[in-house]
C-alpha positions as CSV (number, residue, x, y, z in Angstrom):
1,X,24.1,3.1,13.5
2,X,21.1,1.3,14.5
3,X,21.5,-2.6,14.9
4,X,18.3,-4.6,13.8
5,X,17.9,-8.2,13.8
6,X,15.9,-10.2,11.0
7,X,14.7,-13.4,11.9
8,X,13.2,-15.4,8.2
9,X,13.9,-18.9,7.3
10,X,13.2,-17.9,3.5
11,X,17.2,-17.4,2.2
12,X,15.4,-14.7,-0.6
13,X,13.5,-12.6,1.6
14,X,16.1,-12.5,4.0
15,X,18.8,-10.9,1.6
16,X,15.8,-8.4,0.0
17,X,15.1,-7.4,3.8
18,X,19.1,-7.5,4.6
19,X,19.8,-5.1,1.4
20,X,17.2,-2.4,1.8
21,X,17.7,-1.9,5.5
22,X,21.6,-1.7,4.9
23,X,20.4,0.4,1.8
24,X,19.4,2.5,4.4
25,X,23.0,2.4,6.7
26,X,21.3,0.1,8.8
27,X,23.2,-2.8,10.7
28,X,21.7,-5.6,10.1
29,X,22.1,-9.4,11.5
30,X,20.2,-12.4,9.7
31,X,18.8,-15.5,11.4
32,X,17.3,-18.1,9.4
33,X,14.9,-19.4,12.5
34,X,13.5,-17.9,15.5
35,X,14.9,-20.2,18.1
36,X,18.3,-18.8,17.2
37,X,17.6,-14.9,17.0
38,X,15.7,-15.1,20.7
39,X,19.2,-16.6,21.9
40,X,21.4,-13.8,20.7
41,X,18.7,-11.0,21.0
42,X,18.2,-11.4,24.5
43,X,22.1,-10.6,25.2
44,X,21.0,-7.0,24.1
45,X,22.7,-4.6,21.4
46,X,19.8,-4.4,19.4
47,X,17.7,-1.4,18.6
48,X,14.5,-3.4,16.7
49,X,13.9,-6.9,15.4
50,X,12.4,-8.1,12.2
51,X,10.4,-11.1,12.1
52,X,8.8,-13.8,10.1
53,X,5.9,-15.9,12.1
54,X,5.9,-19.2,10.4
55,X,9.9,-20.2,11.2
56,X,11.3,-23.6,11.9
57,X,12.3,-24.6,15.6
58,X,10.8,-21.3,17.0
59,X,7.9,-19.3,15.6
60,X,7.7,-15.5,15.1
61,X,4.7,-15.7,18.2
62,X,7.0,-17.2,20.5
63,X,10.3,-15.3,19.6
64,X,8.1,-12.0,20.4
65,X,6.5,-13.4,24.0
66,X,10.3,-14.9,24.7
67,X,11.4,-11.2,24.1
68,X,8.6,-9.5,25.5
69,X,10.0,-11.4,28.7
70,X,13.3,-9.2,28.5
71,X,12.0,-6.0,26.8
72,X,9.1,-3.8,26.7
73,X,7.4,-2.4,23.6
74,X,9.8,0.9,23.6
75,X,13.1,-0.1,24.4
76,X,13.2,-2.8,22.0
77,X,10.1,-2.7,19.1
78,X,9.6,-5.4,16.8
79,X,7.6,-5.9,13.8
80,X,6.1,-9.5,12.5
81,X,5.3,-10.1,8.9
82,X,4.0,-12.9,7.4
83,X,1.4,-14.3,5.0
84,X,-1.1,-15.0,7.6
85,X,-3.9,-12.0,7.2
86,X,-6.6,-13.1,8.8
87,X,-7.6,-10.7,11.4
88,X,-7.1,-13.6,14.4
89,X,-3.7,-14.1,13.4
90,X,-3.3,-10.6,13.1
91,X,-4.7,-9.9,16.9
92,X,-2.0,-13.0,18.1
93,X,0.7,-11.1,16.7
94,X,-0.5,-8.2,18.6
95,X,-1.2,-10.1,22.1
96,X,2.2,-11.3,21.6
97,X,3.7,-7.5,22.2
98,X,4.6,-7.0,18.6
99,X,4.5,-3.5,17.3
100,X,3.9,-3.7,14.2
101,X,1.9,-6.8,11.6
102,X,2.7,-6.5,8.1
103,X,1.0,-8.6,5.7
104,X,3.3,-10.0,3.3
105,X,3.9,-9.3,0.3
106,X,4.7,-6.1,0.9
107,X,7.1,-3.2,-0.6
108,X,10.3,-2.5,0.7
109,X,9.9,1.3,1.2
110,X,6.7,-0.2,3.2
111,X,9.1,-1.6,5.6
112,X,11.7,1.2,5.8
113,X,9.5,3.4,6.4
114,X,7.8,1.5,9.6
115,X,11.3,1.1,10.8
116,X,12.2,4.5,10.6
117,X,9.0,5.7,12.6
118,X,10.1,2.6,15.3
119,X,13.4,4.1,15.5
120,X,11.9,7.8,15.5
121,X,9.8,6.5,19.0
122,X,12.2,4.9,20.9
123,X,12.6,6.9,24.5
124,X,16.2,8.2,24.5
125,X,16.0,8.0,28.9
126,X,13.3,5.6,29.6
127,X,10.5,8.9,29.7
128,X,9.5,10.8,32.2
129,X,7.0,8.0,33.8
130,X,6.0,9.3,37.6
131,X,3.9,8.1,39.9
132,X,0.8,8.5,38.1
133,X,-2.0,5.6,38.3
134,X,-1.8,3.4,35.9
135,X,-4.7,1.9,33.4
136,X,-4.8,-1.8,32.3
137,X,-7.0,-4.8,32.3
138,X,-10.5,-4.1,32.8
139,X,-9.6,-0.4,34.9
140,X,-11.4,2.5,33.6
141,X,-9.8,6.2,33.7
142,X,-11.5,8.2,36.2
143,X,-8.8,10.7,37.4
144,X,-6.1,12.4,35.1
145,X,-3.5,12.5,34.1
146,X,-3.2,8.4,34.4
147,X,-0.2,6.3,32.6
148,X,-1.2,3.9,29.8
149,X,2.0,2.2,28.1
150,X,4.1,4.6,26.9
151,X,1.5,7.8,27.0
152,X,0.1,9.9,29.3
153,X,-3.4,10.2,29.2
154,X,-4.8,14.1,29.9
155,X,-8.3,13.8,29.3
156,X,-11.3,11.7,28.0
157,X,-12.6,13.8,25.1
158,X,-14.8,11.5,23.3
159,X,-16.6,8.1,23.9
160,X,-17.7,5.9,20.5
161,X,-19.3,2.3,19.8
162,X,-15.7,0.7,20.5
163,X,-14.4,2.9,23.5
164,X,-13.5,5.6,24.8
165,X,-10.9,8.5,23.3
166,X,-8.4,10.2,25.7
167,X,-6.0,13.4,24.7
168,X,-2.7,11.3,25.7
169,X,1.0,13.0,25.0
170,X,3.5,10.2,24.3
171,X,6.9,9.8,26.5
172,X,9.3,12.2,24.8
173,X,6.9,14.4,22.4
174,X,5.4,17.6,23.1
175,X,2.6,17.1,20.6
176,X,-0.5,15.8,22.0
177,X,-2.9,12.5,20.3
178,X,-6.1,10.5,20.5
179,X,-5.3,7.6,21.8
180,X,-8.3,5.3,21.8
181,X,-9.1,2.5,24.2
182,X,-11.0,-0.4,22.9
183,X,-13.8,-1.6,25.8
184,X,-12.7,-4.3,27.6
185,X,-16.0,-6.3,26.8
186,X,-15.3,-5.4,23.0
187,X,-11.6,-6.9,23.4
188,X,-13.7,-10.2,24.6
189,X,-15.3,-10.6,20.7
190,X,-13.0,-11.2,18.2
191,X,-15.6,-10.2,15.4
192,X,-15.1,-6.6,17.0
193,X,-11.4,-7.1,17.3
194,X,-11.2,-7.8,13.2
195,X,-13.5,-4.2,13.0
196,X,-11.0,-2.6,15.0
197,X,-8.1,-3.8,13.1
198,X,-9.7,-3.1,10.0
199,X,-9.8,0.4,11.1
200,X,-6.1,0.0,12.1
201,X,-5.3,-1.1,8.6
202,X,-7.7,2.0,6.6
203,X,-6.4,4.6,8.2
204,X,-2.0,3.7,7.7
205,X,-2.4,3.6,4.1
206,X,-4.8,6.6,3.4
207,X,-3.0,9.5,2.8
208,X,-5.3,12.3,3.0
209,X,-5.3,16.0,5.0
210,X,-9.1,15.1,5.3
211,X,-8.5,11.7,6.6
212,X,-7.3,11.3,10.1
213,X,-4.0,10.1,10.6
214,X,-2.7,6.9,12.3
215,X,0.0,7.3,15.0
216,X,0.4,4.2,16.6
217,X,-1.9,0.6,17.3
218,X,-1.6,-2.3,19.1
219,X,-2.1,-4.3,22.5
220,X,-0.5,-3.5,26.3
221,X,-1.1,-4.3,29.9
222,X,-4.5,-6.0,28.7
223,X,-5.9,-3.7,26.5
224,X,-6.0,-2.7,23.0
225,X,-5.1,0.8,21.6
226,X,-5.6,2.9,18.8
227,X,-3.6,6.5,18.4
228,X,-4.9,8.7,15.9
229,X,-3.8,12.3,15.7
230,X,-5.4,14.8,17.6
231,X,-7.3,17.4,15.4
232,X,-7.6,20.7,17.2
233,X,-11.3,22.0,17.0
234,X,-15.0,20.4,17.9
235,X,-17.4,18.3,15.2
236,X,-19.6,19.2,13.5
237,X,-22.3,17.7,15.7
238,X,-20.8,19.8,18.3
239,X,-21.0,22.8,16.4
240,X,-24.4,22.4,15.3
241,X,-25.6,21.8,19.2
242,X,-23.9,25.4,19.8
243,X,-24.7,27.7,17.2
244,X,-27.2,25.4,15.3
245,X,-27.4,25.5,11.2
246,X,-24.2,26.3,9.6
247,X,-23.6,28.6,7.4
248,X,-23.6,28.1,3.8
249,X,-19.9,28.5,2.8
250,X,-18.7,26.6,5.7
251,X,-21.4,23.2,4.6
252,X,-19.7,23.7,1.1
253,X,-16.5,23.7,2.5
254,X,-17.4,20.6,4.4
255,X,-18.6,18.8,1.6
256,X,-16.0,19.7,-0.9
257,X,-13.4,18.2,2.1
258,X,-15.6,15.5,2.5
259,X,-15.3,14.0,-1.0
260,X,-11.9,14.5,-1.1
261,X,-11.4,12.1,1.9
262,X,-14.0,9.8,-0.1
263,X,-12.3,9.6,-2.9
264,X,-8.8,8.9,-1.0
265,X,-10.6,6.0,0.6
266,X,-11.9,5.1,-2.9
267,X,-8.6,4.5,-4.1
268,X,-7.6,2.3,-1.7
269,X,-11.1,0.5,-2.7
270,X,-12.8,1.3,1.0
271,X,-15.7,2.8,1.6
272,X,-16.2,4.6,5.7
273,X,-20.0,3.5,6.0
274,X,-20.6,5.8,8.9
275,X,-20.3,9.6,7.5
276,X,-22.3,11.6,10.1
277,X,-21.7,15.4,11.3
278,X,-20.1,13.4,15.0
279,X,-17.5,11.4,12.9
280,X,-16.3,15.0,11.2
281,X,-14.0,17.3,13.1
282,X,-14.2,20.5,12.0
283,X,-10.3,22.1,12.9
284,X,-9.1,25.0,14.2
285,X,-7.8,25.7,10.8
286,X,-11.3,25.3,9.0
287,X,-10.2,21.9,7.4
288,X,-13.0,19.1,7.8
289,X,-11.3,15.5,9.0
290,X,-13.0,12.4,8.1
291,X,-13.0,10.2,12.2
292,X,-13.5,6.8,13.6
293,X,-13.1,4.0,11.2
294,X,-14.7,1.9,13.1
295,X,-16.8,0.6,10.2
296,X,-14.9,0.8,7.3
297,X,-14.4,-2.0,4.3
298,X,-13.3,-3.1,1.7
299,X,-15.7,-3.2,-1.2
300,X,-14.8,-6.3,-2.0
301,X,-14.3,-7.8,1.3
302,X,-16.7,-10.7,2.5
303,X,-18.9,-8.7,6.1
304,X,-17.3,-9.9,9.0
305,X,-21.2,-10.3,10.5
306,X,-23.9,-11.3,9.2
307,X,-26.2,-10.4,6.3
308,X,-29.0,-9.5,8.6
309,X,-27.0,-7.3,10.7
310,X,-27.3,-3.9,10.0
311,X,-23.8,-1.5,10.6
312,X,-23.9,2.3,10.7
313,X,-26.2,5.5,11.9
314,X,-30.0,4.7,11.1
315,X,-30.4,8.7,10.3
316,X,-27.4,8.5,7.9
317,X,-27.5,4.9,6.1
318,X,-28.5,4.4,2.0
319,X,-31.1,2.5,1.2
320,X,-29.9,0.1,-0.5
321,X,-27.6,-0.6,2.5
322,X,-30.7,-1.1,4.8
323,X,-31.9,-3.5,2.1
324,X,-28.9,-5.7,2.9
325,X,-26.9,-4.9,-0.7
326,X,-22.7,-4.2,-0.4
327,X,-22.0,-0.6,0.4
328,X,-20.2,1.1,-2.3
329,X,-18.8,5.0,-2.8
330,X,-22.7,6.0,-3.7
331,X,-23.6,4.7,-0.4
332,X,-21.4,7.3,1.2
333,X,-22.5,9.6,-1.0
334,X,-25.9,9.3,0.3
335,X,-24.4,9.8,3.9
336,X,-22.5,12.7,3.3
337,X,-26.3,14.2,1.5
338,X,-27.6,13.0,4.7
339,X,-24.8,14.7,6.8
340,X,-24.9,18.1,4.6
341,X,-28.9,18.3,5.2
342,X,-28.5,18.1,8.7
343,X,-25.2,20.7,8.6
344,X,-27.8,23.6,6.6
345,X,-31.3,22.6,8.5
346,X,-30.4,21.1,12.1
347,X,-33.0,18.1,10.9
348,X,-32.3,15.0,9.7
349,X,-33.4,14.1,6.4
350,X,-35.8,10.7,7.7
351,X,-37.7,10.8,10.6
352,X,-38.3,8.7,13.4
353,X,-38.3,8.3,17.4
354,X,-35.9,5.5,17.2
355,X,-34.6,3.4,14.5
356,X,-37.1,0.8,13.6
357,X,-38.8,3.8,12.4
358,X,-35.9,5.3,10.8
359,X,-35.4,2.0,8.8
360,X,-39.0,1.9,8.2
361,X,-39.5,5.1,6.3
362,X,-36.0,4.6,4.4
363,X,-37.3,1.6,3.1
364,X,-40.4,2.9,2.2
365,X,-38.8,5.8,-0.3
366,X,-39.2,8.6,2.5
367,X,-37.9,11.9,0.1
368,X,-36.9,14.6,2.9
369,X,-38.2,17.9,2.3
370,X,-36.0,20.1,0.2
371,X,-33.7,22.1,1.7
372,X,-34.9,25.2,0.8
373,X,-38.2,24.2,2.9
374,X,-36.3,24.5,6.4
375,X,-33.9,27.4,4.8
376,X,-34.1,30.1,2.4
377,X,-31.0,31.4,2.4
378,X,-29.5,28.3,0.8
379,X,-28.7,28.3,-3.2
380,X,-30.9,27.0,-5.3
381,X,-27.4,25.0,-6.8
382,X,-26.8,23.5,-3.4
383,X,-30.5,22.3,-2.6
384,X,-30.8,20.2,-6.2
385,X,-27.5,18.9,-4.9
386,X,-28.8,18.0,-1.8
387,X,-31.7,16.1,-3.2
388,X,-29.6,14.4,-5.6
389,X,-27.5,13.0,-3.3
390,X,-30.4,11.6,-1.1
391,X,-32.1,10.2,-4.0
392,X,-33.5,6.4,-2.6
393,X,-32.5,5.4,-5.9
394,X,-28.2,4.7,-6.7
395,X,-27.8,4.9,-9.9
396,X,-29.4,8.5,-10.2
397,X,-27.0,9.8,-7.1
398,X,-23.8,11.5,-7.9
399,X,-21.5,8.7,-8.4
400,X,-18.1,10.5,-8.3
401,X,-17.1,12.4,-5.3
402,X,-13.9,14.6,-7.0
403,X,-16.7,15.8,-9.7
404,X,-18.9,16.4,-6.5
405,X,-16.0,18.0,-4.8
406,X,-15.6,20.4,-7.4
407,X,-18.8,21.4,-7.8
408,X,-18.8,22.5,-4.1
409,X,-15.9,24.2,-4.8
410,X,-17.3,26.2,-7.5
411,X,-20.0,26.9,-5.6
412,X,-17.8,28.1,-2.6
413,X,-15.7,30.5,-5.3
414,X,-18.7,32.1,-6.9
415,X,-19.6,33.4,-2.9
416,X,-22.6,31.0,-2.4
């Protein structure tokens, strides 16, 4: 029977915590301040530890470093929650070696089921380590396989805005992951580091085939992490450099994939802001993955930069989000037009050798040729859609991406 410790100086909280852990034939042993739990933890016999920050005589920050003295991330993990969501106090609960940052309030199946997947990834024999070189601090990756915390890193497969992507195989599990290194001069900003987490925080509560999945987050040996799953098969930048112009059932097949990992977002009132044919993975079983949330929002969140500053792929950005307005679900509609041009033509709807022109011709209305310009093989059904979608103008855009989806799926059944 796993033995977990809960540290919260609210008496309430501490019983609902206390009840649906034991619910779940959990041991469980209550502390009502932090000071206490770090004495009694540090003897050992526990498997995980459950944490409030703001606690009298010792706060959740300092019960995790006084820990993190004793135990490393695997053999004991421990998850902070509190009411504190800004993204700095996040980030300290991360430096501070905690796995895990839930916002409170938050549901109790929430909470089982983060300390289920805990208790899932502790090492039964400490993993098979070796004497492989290790990466940390500002130490780049330049011979594999190299150790990083609890993975093993294979191979560098990718290299975005934020850092680099390695195929990394965890200590104890056979299936391999994307674990993503944040850049050291990144992990310097803390504007960055709040764009990081936010992708942190998008992708564990979207639930979508078509979304990529999180596996595991958080900061070791001077670095900070993000481990996504690994879908097997190339993008669709990739595939468009090797065989050029897709074609047409596969693009609808993209798109109808596509909305559906819109719309998931959607739900969760987020919007990706950087659909382009590199951020789609196209698998080895034909499904289209939605990657790298570096960029992702809220739709009602307040920027994290300012209004001046311009986020996303020139080629791929609405209009109105060049103007300066809030991105909203139309604005990734535009980018997945912009994405499914590109996918049928190998051009890119707007011109220009670099993107001041780019920006230039968006804001000055530029209407791409149609698609049936570049390609005549394309339906005449798909190339309206097309145009729609790229319309400079919102409000005449598609505005609902599972009516979109479904039309691309008709499309797809009727052999186009």
């Amino acid at each position: 029977m796993p033995r977990i410790a809960v540290a919260e100086d609210d008496p309430h909280l501490r019983q609902l915590v206390t009840l649906a852990l034991g619910r779940r034939g959990h041991e469980v042993v209550a502390f009502s301040n932090g000071a206490e739990a770090l004495e009694v933890v540090t003897r050992g016999g526990f498997d995980l530890v459950i944490s409030d920050v703001k606690m009298p005589r010792l706060d959740g920050i300092e019960l995790c470093r006084g820990l993190r003295a004793r135990f490393d991330k695997a053999e004991l993990p421990l998850i902070l929650c509190s009411v504190l969501d800004e993204e700095d106090d996040i980030l300290r609960g991360y430096e501070a070696g905690a796995n895990e940052y839930l916002v409170k309030p938050f549901r109790p199946s929430v909470l089982q089921a983060k300390v289920a997947q805990l208790l899932h990834e502790r090492p039964t024999s400490g993993g098979a380590k070796g004497a492989l070189p290790l990466v940390g601090g500002g130490g780049g990756v330049d011979r594999f396989p190299a150790r990083f915390d609890a993975y093993t890193l294979l191979r560098r497969i990718g290299e975005g805005g934020m850092g680099a992507v390695y195929e990394a195989r965890k200590d104890g599990e056979a299936r391999s992951v994307a674990l993503k290194l944040l850049s050291v001069e990144l992990a310097e900003d803390r504007v960055q580091l709040a764009r990081y987490f936010r992708e942190i925080a998008t992708l564990t509560w979207v639930e979508c085939p078509h979304v990529v999945r999180i596996v595991d987050a958080g900061f070791s040996v001077g670095r900070y992490f993000l481990c996504m799953e690994l879908v097997p098969g190339r993008t669709a930048l990739q595939l468009l450099r090797d065989q050029g112009p897709l074609r047409v059932p596969d693009v609808l097949q993209v798109g109808a994939d596509l909305c559906r990992a819109i719309d998931a977002l959607l739900e969760k009132g987020l919007v990706h802001r950087d659909i382009k044919p590199g951020n789609v993975v196209i698998g080895d079983d034909r499904r289209a993955v939605l990657i790298d949330f570096g960029l992702a929002k809220s739709r009602t969140e307040e920027a994290l930069t300012s209004t001046s500053e311009i986020l996303g792929t020139a080629e791929y950005m609405a209009p109105e989000v060049v103007k300066g307005q809030v991105p909203d679900v139309v604005s990734d509609l535009y980018s997945l037009g912009a994405t499914l041009y590109e996918l049928l033509t190998d051009e890119r709807p707007t011109p220009g050798r670099n993107p001041t022109e780019i920006f230039n011709n968006i804001l000055n209305d530029w209407i791409a040729p149609r698609v049936d310009e570049r390609r005549r093989d394309c339906p005449p059904e798909l190339v309206g859609l097309v145009a729609d979608l790229l319309d400079p103008e919102p409000a005449r855009r598609p505005q609902d991406p599972i009516v979109l989806g479904s039309k691309l799926e008709a499309m797809l059944r009727l052999g186009m």
